[in-house]
N, C-alpha and C positions, 0 to 999 in steps of 0.2 A: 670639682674638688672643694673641701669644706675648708673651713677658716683656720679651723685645728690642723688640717693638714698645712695650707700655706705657712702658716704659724710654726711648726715644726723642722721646715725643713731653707736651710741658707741658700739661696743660686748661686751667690757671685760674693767675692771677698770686699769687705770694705778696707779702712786703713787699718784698723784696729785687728784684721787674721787676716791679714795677705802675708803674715809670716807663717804661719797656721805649720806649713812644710818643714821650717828648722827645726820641729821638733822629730821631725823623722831620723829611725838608728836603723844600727842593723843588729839582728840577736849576739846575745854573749854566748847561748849555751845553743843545741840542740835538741829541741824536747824530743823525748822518746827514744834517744838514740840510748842504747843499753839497758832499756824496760825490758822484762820478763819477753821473750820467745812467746811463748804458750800464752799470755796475759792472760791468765787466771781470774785473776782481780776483776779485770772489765768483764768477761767472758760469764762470770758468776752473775751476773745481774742480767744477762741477753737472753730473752726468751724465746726468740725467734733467728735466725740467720739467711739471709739471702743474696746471693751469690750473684749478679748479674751477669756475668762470665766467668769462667774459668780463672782467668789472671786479672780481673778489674772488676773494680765494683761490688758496693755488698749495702743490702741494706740491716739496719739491725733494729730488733724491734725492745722493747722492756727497759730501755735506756730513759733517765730523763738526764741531758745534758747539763740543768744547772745542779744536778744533787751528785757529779761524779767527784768520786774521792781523788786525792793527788797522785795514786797511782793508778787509777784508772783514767784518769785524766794524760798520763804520760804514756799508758800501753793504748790508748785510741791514736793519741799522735802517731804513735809506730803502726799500728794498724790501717790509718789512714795514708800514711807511707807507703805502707805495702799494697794496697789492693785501689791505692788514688785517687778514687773517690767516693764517701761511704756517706748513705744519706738514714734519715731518720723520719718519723712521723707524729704528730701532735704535739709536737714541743711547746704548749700553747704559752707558757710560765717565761721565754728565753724573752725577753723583756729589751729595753734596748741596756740597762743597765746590768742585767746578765750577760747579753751578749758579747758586751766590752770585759767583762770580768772572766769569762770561758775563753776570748782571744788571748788575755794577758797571762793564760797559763804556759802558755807557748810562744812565750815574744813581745817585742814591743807590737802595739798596732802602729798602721801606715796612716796616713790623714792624704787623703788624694787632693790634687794639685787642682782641681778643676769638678769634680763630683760635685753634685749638691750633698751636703750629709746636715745632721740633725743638730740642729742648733747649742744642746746642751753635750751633746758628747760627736765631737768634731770627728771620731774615728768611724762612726758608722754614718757608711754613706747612705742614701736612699736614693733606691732604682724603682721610678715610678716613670711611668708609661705615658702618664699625661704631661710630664716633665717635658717628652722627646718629640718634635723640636717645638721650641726651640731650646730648651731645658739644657740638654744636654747629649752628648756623642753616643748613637746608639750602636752598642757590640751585640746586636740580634745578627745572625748570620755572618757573622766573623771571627776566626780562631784564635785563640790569645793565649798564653799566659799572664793571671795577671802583674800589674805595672813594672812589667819585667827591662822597663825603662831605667827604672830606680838602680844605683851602686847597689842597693841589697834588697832583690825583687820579694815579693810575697814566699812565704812560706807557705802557710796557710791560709784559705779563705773560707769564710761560716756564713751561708747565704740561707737566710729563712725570707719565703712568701706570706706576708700575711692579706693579700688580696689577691685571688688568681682570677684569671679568663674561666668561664666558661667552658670554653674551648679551646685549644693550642696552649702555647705561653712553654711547651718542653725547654729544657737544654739539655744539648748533649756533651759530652766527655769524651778526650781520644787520648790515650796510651802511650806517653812518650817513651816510657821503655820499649812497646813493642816496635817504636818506629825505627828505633837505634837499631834490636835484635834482626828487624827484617833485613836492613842492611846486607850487602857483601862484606867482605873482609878487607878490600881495599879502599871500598868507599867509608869503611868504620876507620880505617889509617888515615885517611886525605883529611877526613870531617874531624878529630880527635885532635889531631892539628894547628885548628882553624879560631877564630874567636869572628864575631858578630858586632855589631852597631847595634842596640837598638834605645831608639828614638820617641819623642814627644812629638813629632810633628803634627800628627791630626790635630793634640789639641790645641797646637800653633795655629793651625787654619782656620780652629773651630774657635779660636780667641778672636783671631782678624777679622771674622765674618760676624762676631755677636758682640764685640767689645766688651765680653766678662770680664772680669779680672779673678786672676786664678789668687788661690790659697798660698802661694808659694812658687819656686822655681819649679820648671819645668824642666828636667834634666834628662839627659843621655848618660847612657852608657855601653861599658863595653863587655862581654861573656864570653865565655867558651859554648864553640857550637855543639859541644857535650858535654854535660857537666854531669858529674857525679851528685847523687841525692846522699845527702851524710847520715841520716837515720838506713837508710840498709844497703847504702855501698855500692847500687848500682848505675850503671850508663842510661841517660835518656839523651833524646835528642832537645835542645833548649832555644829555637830560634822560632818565631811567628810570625802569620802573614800581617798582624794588625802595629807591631811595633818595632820589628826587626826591619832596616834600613838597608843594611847590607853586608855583605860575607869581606869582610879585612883582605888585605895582602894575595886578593884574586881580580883579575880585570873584571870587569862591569859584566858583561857577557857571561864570565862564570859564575860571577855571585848571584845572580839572573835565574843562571839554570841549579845550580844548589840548591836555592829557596825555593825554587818552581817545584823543585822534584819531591823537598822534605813536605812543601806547605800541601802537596798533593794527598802524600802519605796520610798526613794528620786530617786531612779532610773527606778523602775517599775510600781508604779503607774501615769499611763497615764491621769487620772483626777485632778493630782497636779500640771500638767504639761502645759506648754504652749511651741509653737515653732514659730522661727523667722524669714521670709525670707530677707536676705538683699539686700536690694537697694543701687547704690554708694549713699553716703553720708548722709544714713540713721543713726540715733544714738539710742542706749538701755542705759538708766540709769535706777540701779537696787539696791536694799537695799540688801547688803553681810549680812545682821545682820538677815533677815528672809528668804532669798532667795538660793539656789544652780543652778547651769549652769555649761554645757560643748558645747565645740563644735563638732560638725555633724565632722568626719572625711570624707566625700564623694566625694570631690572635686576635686581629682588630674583625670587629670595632669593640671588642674587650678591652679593656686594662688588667696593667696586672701592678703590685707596688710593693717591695719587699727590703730587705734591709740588712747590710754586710759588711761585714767587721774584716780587716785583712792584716794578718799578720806578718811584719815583717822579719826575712830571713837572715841570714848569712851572705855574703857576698860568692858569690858563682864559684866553682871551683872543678878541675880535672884532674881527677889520679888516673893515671895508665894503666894501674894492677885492682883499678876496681873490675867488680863484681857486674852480672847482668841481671833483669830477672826470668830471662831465657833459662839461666843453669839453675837459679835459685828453684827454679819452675819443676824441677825433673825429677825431685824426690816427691813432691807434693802430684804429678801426672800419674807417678808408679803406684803410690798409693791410691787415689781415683779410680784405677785400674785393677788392683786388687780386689778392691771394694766390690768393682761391679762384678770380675769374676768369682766373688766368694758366693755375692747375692745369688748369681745364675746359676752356681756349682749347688746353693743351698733348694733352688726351684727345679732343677731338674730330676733331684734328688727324691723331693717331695712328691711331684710327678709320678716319677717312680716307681715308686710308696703306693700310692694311690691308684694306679694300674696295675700294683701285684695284687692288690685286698680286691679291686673289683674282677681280677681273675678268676 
């Protein structure tokens, strides 16, 4: 590692930001929520579209992230809401001083309790490879939301790589709405119910074992183990294997198998699922509020070192007469469906055509 890099980036709080954390809020407003449907506005400037699934994921190409205007800037939030996580390519301009000015369109940023981040803008952490261990707690192969520890978890998170492996180094993405939608109908009543723990503890263990001293408190809290996303109204499931503690007002045993069974969902189904490959200065922005990620451990003896801004949310919440994106899903499937029987109705036709003339 070079001198500029040590140079750049904090490990451990001295006296002077071990308060670093009181400045953490929770948002006033909801970005995106009541931006244009159609986002016209963003949409006019995308030259490319791609879809990584059907209901998740999309990458967009002709975007440069620091030149989006305030309403493109609010119909991506919606966008990124909806499809959970939408990533980009060459952003090479998103600087660390853009990157904090693109989070602050959408909320206050979070200052992590224990990350290393970059000395002159405490909101962006830096995730370097050579950092881990003893640097810092590695979530390579582990599901999270992030710091969904916090009274008012991430909204958003904006992760650009500006050093990749070689080889490996992916993350992947899992579907918290589809986790809810796959549900039965009695275990969506038991879960809808229910609120969670979740907890600091690793970086409790990870503080006793390296004597850092963190940026701030380390705090718990408490969720609903579904919470409604306030930009388009629908049910995800919101508990994880990396900070959720335990399922409230259930014996030990069932909170056991509850978590066993979601944290399963979110890890083994491959159809909830989408993966990433990174390009240098590629970025993923992704909704913590319906979305889990980890990263691909496969890279060594590569490094990889990139740099993430995370926006904080709203405090957790449950409406009963929200929305899914299973229903939201059905007018957009019919249409998919048309499409493809109009293309086949238009080639058979042609077919046709071209069988009658060589007659």
């Amino acid at each position: 590692m070079t001198v500029s890099t040590v140079e750049k980036v904090v490990l451990s709080a001295s006296e002077e930001d071990s308060t670093l954390t009181d400045r953490n809020t929770h948002a006033t407003r909801v970005a995106g929520k009541g931006s244009d449907p159609e986002k016209k506005a963003l949409f006019a400037s995308v030259t490319k579209r791609v879809d990584y699934s059907p209901k998740f994921g999309t990458e967009l190409h002709g975007l440069q992230l620091t030149q989006l205007t305030e309403q493109q800037a609010e119909e991506l939030a919606a966008f990124i809401s909806e499809r959970g996580v939408v990533f980009f390519r060459n952003q090479d301009d998103l600087d660390d001083e853009e990157h904090v000015k693109l989070g602050r369109r959408w909320g206050p940023l979070h200052i992590h309790p224990l990350v290393p981040h970059n000395n002159k803008n405490p909101e962006v952490i830096v995730l370097d490879s050579r950092l881990s261990p003893p640097g810092r707690y590695n979530t390579n192969n582990s599901w999270h939301s992030d710091v969904s520890f916090e009274p008012a978890p991430s909204s958003y998170s904006i992760l650009q790589f500006e050093e990749i492996p070689e080889a490996g180094g992916d993350t992947v993405w899992s579907n918290g709405y589809q986790v809810y939608d796959s549900l039965s109908e009695p275990v969506k009543a038991l879960l809808e119910g229910l609120t969670a723990t979740h907890t600091s503890d690793l970086f409790r263990v990870f503080q006793a074992n390296t004597g850092r001293k963190t940026f701030g408190k380390l705090n718990d809290a408490v969720h609903p183990v579904v919470r409604t996303n306030p930009v388009t109204g629908w049910k995800a499931v919101f508990v994880n294997s990396v900070f959720t503690r335990e399922i409230n007002d259930v014996s030990p045993v069932e909170s056991k198998w509850i978590l066993d069974y979601l944290n399963d969902l979110v890890a083994k189904r491959l159809d909830f699922q989408v993966r990433f490959h990174w390009e240098k200065n590629s970025v993923a922005i992704w909704d913590n509020r319906s979305t889990f990620h980890t990263g691909v451990p496969d890279f060594a003896p590569y490094f990889r070192r990139g740099r993430r801004v995370t926006v904080s949310g709203e405090i957790p919440f449950f409406e009963q007469g929200s929305g899914t994106q299973a229903k939201a899903f059905e007018a957009t499937a019919q249409a998919i469906v048309a499409k493809q029987e109009a293309a086949a109705k238009v080639k058979e036709e042609t077919e046709a055509a071209t069988a009658a003339k060589s007659a």
